[in-house]
C-alpha distance (Angstrom), angle and dihedral (degrees) to the residues before:
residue distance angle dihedral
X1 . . .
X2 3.74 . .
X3 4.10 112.8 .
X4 3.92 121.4 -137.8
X5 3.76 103.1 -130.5
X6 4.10 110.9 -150.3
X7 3.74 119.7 -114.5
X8 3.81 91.0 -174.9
X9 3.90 88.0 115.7
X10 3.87 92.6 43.6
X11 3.85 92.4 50.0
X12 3.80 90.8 48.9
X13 3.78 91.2 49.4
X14 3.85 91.1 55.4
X15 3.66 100.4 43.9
X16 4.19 86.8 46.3
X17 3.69 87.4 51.8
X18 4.41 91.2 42.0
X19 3.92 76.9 41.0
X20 4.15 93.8 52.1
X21 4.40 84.1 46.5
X22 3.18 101.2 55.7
X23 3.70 99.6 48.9
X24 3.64 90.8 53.7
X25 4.02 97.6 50.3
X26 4.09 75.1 55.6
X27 3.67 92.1 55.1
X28 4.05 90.4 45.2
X29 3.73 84.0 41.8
X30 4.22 88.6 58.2
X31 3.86 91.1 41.0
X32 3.63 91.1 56.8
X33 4.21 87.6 38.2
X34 3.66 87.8 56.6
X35 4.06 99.1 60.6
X36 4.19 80.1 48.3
X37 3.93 91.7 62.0
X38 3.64 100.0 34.2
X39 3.84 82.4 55.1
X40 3.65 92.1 49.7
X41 4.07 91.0 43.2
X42 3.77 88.3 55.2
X43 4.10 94.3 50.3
X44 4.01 88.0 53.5
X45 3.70 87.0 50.4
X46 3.45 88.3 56.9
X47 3.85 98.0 43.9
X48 3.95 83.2 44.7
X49 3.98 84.9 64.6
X50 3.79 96.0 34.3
X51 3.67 84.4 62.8
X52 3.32 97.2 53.1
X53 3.81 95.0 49.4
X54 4.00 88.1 62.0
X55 3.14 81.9 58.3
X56 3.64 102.8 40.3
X57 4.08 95.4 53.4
X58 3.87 95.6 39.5
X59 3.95 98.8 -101.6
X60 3.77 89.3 128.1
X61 3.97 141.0 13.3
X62 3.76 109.8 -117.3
X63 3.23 89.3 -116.3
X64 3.73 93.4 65.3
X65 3.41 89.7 45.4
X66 3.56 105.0 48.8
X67 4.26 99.1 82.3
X68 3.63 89.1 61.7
X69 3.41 84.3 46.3
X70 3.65 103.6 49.8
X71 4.31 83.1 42.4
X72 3.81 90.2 55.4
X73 3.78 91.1 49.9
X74 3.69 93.3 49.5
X75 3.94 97.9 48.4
X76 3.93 86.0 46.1
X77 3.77 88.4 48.0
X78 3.61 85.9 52.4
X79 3.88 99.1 45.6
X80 3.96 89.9 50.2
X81 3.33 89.5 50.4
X82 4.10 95.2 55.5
X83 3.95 91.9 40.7
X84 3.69 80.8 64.8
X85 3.65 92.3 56.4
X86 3.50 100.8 46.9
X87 3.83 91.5 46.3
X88 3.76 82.4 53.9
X89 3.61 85.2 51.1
X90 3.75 110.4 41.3
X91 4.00 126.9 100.8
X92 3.77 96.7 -166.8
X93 4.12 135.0 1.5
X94 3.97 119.6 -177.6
X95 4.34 79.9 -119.8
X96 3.90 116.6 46.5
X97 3.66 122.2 -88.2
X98 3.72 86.1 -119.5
X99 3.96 104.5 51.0
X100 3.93 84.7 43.5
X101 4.33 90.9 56.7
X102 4.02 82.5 43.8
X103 3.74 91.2 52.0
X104 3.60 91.9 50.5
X105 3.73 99.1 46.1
X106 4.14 85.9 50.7
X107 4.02 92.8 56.8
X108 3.68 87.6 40.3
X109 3.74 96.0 53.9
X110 3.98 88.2 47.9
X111 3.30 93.2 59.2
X112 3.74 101.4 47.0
X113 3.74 77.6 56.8
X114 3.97 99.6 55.4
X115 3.61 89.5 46.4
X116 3.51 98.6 46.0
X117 4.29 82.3 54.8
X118 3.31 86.6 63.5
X119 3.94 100.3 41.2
X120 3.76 97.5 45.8
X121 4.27 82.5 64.3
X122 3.43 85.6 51.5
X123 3.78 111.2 48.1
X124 3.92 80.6 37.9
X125 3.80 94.1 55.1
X126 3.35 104.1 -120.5
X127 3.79 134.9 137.3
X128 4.12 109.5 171.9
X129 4.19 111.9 85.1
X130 4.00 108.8 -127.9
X131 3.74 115.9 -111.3
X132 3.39 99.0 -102.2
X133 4.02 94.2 45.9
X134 3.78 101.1 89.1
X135 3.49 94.3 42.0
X136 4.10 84.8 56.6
X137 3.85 93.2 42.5
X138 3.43 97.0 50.2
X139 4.10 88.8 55.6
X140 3.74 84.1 43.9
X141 3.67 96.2 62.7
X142 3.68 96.3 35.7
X143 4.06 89.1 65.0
X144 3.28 91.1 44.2
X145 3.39 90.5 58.1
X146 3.92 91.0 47.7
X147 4.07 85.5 53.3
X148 3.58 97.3 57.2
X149 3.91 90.1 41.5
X150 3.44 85.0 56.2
X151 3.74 102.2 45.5
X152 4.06 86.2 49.8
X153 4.05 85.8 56.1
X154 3.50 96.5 45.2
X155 4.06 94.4 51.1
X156 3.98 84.7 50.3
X157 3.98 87.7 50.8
X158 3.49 91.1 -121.4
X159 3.81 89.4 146.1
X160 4.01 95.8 162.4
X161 3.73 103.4 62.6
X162 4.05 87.8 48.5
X163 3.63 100.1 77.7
X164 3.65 92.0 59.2
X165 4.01 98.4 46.0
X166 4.04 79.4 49.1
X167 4.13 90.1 49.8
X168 4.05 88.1 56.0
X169 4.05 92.1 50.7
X170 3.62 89.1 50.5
X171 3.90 91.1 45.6
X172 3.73 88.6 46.2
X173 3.98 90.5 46.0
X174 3.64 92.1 58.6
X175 3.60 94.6 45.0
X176 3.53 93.6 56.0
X177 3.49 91.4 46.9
X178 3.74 96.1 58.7
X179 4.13 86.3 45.8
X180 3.60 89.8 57.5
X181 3.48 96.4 51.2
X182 4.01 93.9 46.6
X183 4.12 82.1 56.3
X184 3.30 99.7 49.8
X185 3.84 97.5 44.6
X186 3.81 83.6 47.6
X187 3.78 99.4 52.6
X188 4.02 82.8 36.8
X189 3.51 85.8 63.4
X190 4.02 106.4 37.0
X191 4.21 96.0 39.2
X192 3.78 89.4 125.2
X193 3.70 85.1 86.5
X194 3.93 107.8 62.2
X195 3.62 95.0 16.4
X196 3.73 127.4 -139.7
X197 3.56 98.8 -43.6
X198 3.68 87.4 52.7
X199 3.79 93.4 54.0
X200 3.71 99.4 40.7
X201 3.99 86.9 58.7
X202 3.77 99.3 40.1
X203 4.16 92.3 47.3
X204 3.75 87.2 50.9
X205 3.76 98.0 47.1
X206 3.78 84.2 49.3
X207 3.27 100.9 46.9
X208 4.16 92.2 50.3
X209 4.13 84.8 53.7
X210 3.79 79.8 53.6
X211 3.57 94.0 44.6
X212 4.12 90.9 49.1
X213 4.56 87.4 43.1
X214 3.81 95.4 56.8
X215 3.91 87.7 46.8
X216 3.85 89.8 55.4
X217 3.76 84.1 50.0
X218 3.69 95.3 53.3
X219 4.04 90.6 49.1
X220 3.55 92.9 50.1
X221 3.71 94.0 49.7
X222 3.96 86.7 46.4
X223 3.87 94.7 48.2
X224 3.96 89.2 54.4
X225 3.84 81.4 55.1
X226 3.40 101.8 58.0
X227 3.73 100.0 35.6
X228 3.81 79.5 58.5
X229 3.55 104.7 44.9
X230 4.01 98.3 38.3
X231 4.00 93.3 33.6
């Protein structure tokens, strides 16, 4: 009489281990998700600023401007919102977890900045760009160009041309700055000609553009970081 001998505990074993592979091609799947949305982030940064440079140079009134606005906000909103899932999510990313969530809280803090540039004309009710704006703008959407460059080298592992791209935000960052101050010591200087109202709105759009500048700075001083430490 020949026996049956169970295999219950064999089968088990296999689908644990079939069980244990497929949640780490998931994990690799979310690390190479991750470089997808940062990507994307860093493009709606860039519209974000593109936006406000319509704005900025009188191509459109802000209040034309601000549903694409409000839209770009929203999609970014949602994008941040699933980089924090798959960071939840992932096992292992060629750039730590952590520097990745930092990354993506930078480009989402410069955006809140561009479109607050934009809002602060609005809730003010104002429709003519300062002097200095376009001048600022324009340097706004050049970094954010640079950023997204950047991100697209870093998610190719091309971790020796980043440092450079990073160099030019920086340089750009400190141009700005000086820019902004120039503006605001000029309109400081000349207010008697729009009055307080006039001032109030201007300093705050200016300040936002600052706001949006010194976060560009900050991500190019991070992506220099992590091209060193991970290249």
């Amino acid at each position: 009489m020949t026996v049956a001998v169970p295999r219950f505990s064999t089968d088990a074993g296999v689908r644990s281990r079939i069980s244990r592979w497929h949640r780490m091609l998931r994990f690799f799947g979310e690390g190479d998700r991750l470089y997808e949305l940062l990507e994307r982030q860093a493009a709606l940064v860039h519209d974000g600023a593109a936006t406000f440079l319509s704005f900025a140079t009188g191509a459109a009134s802000m209040f034309e401007l601000q549903p694409a606005a409000d839209g770009i906000e929203a999609e970014e909103e949602r994008v941040s919102t699933e980089i924090e899932t798959a960071l939840a999510r992932a096992l292992l990313a060629r750039i730590d977890r952590e520097d990745m969530h930092e990354l993506s809280s930078r480009l989402h803090t410069s955006l809140s900045f561009s479109i607050y540039s934009l809002r602060s004309n609005v809730t003010l009710s104002g429709d003519e760009p300062a002097e200095a704006m376009s001048d600022l703008a324009r340097t706004v959407v050049d970094c954010t160009a640079l950023i997204a460059q950047s991100i697209r080298r870093l998610r190719h592992g091309e971790y020796g041309a980043v440092p450079e791209l990073a160099r030019e935000i920086r340089s750009l960052h400190r141009g700005g700055i000086e820019m902004h101050d120039a503006g605001l010591s000029s309109l400081l200087r000349h207010d008697g000609t729009g009055g307080g109202h006039e001032l109030v709105r201007t300093t705050f759009a200016l300040d936002a553009v600052e706001g949006t500048l010194r976060q560009c700075g900050r991500i190019g001083s991070l992506l220099a970081y992590l091209a060193v430490k991970h290249g």
